[in-house]
BAMI-922916 format. One record per residue (C-alpha): residue in three letters; chain; y, x, z. Coordinates in steps of 0.05 Angstrom, whole numbers, padded with zeros to 5 digits, always signed. Layout:
! residues N
+------+------+--------+--------+--------+
! seti ! pado !  north !   east !     up !
+------+------+--------+--------+--------+
!  ALA !    A !      Y !      X !      Z !
...
+------+------+--------+--------+--------+
//
This chain:
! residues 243
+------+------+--------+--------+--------+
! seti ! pado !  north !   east !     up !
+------+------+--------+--------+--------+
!  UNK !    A ! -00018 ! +00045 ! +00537 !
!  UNK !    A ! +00054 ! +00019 ! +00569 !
!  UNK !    A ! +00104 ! +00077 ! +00577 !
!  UNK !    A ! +00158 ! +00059 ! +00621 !
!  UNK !    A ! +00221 ! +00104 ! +00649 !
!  UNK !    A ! +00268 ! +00080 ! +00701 !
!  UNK !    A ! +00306 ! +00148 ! +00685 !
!  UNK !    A ! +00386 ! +00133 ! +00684 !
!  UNK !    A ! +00419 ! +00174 ! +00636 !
!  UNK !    A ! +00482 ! +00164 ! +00582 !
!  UNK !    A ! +00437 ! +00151 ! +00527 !
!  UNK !    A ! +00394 ! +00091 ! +00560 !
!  UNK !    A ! +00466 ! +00067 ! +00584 !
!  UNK !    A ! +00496 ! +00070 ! +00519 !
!  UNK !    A ! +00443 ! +00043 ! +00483 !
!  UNK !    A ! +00441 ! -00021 ! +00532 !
!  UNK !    A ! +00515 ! -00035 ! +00502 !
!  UNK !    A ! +00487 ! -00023 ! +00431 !
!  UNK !    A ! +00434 ! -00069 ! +00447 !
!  UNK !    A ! +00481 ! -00127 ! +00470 !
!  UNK !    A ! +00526 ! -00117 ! +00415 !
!  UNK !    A ! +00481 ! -00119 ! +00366 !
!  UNK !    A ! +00449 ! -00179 ! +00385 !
!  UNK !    A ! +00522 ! -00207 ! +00393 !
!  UNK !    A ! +00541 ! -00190 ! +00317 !
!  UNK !    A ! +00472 ! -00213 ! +00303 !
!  UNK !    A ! +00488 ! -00291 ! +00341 !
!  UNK !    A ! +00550 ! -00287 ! +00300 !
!  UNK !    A ! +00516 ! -00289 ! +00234 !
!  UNK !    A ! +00486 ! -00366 ! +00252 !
!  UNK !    A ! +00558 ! -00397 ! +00227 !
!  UNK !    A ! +00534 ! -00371 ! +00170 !
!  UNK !    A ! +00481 ! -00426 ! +00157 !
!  UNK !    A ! +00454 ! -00408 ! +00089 !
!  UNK !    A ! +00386 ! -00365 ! +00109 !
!  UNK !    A ! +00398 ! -00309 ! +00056 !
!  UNK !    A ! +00471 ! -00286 ! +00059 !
!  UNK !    A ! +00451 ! -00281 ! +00141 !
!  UNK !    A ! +00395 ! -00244 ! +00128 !
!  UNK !    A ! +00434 ! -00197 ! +00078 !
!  UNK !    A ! +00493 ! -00189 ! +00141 !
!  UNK !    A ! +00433 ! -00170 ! +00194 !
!  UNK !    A ! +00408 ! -00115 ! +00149 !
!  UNK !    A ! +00481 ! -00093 ! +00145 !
!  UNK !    A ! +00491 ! -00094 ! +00220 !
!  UNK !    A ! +00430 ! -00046 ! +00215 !
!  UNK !    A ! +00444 ! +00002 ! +00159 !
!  UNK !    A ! +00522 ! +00005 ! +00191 !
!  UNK !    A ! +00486 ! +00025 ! +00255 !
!  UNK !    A ! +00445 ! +00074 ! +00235 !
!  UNK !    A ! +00500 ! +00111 ! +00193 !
!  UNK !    A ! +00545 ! +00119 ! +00250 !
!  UNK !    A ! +00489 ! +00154 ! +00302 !
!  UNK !    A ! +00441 ! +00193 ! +00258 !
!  UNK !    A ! +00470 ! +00262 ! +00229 !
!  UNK !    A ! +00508 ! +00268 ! +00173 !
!  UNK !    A ! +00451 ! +00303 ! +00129 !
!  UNK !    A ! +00417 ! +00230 ! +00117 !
!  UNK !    A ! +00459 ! +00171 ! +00079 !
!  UNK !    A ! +00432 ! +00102 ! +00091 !
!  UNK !    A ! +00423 ! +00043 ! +00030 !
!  UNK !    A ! +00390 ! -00012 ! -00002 !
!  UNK !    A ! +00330 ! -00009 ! -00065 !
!  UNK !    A ! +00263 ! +00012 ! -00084 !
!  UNK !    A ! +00241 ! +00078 ! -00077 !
!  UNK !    A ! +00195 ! +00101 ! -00148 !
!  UNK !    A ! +00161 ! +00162 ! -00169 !
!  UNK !    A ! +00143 ! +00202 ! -00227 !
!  UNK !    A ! +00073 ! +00164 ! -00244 !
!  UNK !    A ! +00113 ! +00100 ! -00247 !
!  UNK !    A ! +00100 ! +00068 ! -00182 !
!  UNK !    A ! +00158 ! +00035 ! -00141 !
!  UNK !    A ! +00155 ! +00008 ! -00075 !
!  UNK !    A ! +00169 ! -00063 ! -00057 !
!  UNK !    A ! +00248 ! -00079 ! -00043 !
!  UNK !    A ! +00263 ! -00039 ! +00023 !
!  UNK !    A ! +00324 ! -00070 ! +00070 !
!  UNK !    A ! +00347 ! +00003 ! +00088 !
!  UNK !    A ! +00322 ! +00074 ! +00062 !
!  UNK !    A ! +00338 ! +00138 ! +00092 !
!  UNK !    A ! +00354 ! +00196 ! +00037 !
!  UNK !    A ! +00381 ! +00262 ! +00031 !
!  UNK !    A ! +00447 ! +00262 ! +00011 !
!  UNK !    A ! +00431 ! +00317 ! -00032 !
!  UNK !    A ! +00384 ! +00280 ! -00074 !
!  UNK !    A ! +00415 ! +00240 ! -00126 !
!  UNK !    A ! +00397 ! +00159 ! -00134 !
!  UNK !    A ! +00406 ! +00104 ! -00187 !
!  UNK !    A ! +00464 ! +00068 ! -00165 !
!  UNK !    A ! +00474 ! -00011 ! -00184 !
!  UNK !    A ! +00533 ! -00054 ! -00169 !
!  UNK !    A ! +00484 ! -00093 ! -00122 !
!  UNK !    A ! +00479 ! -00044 ! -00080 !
!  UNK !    A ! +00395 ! -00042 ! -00084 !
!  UNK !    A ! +00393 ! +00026 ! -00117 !
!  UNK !    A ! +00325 ! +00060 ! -00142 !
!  UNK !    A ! +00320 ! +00125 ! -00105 !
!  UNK !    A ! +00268 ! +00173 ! -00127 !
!  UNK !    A ! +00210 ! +00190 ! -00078 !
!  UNK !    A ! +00229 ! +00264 ! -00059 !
!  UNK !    A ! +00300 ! +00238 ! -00027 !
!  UNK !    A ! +00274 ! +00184 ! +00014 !
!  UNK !    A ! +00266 ! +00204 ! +00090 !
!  UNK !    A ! +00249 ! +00137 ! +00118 !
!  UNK !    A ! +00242 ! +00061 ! +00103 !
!  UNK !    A ! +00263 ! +00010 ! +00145 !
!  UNK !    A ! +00241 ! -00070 ! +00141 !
!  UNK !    A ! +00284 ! -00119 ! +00175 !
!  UNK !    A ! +00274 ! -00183 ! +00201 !
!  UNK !    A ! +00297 ! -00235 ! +00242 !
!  UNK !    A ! +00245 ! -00260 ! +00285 !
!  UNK !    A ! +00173 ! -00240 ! +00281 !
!  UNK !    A ! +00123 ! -00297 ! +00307 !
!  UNK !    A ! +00067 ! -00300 ! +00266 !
!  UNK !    A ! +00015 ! -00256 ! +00248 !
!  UNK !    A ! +00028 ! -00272 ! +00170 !
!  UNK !    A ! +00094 ! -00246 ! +00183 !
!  UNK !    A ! +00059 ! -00181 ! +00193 !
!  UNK !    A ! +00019 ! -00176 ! +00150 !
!  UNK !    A ! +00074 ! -00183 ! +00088 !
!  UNK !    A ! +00107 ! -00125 ! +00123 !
!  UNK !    A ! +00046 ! -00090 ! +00114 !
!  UNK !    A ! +00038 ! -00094 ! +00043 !
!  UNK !    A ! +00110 ! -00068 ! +00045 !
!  UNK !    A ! +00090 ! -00006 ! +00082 !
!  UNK !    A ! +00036 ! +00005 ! +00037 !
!  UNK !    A ! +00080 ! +00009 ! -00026 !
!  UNK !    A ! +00123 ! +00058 ! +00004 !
!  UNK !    A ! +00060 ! +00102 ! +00030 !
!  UNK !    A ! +00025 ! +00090 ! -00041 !
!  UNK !    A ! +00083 ! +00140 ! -00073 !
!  UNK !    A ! +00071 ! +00211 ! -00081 !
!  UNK !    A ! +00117 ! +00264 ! -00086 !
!  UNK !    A ! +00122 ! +00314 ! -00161 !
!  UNK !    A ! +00114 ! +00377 ! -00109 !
!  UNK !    A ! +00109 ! +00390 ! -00036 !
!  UNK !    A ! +00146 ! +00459 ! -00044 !
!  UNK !    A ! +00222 ! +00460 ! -00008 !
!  UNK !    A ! +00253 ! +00495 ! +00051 !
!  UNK !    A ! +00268 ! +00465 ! +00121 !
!  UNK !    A ! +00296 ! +00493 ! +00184 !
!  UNK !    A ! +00292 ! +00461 ! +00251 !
!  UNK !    A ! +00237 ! +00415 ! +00282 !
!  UNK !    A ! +00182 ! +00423 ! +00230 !
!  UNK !    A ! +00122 ! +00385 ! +00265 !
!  UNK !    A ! +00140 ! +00325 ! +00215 !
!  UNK !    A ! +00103 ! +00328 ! +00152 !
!  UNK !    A ! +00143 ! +00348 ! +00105 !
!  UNK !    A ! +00134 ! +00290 ! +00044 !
!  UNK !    A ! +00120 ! +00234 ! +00094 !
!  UNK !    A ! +00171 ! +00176 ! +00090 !
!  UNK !    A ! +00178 ! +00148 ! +00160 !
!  UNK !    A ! +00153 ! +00069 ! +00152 !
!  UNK !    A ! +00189 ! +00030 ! +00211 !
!  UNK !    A ! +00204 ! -00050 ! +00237 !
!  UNK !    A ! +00260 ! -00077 ! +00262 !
!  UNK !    A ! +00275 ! -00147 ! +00295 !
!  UNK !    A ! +00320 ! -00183 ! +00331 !
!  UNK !    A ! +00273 ! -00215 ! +00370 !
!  UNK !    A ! +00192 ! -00220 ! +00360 !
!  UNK !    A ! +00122 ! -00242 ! +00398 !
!  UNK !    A ! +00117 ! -00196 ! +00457 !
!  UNK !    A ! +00098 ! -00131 ! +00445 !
!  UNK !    A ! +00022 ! -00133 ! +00468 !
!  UNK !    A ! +00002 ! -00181 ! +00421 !
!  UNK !    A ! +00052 ! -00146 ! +00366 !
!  UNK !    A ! +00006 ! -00091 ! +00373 !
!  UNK !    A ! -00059 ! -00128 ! +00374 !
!  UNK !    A ! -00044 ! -00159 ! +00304 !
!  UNK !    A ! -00015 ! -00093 ! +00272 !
!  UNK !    A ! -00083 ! -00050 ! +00297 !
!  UNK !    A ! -00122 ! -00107 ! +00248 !
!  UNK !    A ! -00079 ! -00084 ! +00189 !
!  UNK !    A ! -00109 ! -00026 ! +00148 !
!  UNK !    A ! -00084 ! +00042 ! +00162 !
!  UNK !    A ! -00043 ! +00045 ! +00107 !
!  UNK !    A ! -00010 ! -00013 ! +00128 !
!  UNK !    A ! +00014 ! -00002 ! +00196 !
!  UNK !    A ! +00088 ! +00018 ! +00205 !
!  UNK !    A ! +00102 ! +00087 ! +00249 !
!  UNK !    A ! +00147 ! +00047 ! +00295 !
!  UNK !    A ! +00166 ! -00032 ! +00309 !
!  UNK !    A ! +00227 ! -00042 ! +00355 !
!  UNK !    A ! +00246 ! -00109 ! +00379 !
!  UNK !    A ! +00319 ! -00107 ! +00404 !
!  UNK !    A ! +00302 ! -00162 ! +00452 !
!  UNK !    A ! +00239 ! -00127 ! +00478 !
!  UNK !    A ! +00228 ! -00057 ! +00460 !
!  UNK !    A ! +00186 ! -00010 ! +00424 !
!  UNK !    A ! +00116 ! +00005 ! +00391 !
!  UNK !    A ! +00104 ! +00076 ! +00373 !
!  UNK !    A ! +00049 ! +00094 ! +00335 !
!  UNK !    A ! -00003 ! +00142 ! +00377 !
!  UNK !    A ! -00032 ! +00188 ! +00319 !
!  UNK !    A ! -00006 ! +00253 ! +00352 !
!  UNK !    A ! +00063 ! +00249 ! +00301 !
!  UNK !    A ! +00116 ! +00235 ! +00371 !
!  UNK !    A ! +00118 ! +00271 ! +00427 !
!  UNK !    A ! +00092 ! +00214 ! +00471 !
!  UNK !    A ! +00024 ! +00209 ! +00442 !
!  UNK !    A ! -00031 ! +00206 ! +00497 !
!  UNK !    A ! -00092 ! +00188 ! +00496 !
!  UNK !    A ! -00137 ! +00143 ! +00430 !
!  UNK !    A ! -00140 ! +00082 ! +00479 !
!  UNK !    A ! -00098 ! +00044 ! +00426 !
!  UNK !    A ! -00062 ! +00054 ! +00363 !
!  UNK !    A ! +00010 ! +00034 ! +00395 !
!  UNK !    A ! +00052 ! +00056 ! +00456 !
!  UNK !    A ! +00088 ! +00010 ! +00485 !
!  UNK !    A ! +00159 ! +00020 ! +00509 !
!  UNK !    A ! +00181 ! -00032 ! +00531 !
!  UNK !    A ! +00258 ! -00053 ! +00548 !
!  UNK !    A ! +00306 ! -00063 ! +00485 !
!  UNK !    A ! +00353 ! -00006 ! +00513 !
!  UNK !    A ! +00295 ! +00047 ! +00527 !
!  UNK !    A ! +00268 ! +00018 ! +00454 !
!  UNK !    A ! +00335 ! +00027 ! +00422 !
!  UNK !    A ! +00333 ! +00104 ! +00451 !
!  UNK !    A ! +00259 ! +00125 ! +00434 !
!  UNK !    A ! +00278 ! +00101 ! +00359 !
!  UNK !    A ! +00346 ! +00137 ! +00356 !
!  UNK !    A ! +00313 ! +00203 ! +00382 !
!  UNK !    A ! +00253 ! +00200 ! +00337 !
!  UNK !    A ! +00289 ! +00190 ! +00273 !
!  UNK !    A ! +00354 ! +00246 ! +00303 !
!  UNK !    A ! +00291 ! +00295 ! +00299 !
!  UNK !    A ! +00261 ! +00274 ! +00235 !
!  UNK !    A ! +00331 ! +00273 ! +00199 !
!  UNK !    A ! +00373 ! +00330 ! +00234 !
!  UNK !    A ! +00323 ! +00375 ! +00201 !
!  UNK !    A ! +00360 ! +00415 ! +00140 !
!  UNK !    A ! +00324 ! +00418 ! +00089 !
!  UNK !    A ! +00310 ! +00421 ! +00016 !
!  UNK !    A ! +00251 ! +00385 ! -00029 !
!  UNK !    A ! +00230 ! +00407 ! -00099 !
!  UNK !    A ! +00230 ! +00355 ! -00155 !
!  UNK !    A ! +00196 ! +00372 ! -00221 !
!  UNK !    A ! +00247 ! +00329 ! -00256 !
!  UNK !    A ! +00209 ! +00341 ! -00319 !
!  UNK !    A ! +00150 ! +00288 ! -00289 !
!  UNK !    A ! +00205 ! +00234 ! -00293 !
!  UNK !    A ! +00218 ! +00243 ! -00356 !
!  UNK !    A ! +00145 ! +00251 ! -00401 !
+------+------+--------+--------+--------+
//
């Protein structure tokens, strides 16, 4: 299912000028040459992004996210958390944050051609969803139709396949492996249609499509303002970390 708007509003307009300077800072990186330090500088135009438009109650870094049993995720190119949860800090700037903090987990890449491609990011997703939380006890006020333990999986690229056949390949990964939303900031957005966003219609497919970077840009912004402008508190048996 495609879900357009042709709607003019601030947002769409403001996000069209995110959209091209992003993608500006992001051409910028090529003098760079060497593949990894530009990587590390895209992720960094991201994670600066995202801590200057989403409210204040979220902080956005670098690491693996673990639990009490002992699992950790695979390395995660931004994580969402609570500022009131505490993390591991290391002077390389990937900290361990503990599963109860993290609100979302972000995978970044450059360009997204190939099915394999996908299917890596998968196994990412799945070693964040794979984590469980010591208690699901807390207190929240605001929008509470989010769940309240989920970690929000999510893509990002600078520029990918087109959408369609973005979605095609991610509806052959296993549940567990499919991310909650993909934005391409050259294309737009796939949202996942499981009832979670208010723009789930239909089970004629796994993914809307929005497409247009600037509309895509503005769906993703929204969804995560209402996921993290929630206040809220989570429980942490502490004691599980320990023995």
């Amino acid at each position: 299912m495609v879900v357009t708007s042709n709607k003019k509003s601030p947002l769409l307009d403001y996000c069209a000028g995110a959209v091209a300077a992003l993608q500006a800072q992001y051409s910028m990186t090529k003098v760079l040459g060497h593949a990894a330090t530009a990587g590390v500088a895209r992720e960094g135009l991201i994670q600066n992004f995202l801590t200057d438009h989403l409210p204040e109650m979220t902080t956005a870094v670098s690491g693996v996210i673990v639990d009490a049993a002992g699992n950790r995720s695979k390395q995660q190119d931004v994580v969402l958390m609570l500022k009131s949860m505490p993390r591991l800090r290391f002077a390389s700037g990937h900290d361990l944050i503990f599963q109860e903090g993290a609100i979302a987990a972000f995978e970044i890449k450059t360009s997204i051609k190939g099915q394999t491609t996908i299917i890596d990011i998968g196994k990412n997703i799945r070693s964040v969803r794979n984590l469980s939380p010591t208690s699901l006890a807390g207190a929240r006020m605001g929008d509470l139709s989010w769940e309240h333990a989920r970690i929000l999986t999510a893509v990002l690229t600078y520029d990918g396949a087109e959408l369609p056949r973005i979605a095609g390949w991610l509806e052959k990964l296993p549940t567990s492996d499919r991310p909650d939303l993909y934005l391409d900031l050259s294309k737009g957005i796939l949202i996942k249609n499981d009832g979670s966003f208010d723009l789930a219609a239909g089970k004629d497919s796994s993914y809307l499509i929005c497409k247009g970077a600037s509309v895509g840009l503005a769906r993703f912004l929204t969804i995560l303002a209402k996921i993290t402008g929630v206040v809220q508190t989570r429980e942490v048996k502490w004691e599980d970390y320990i023995g």
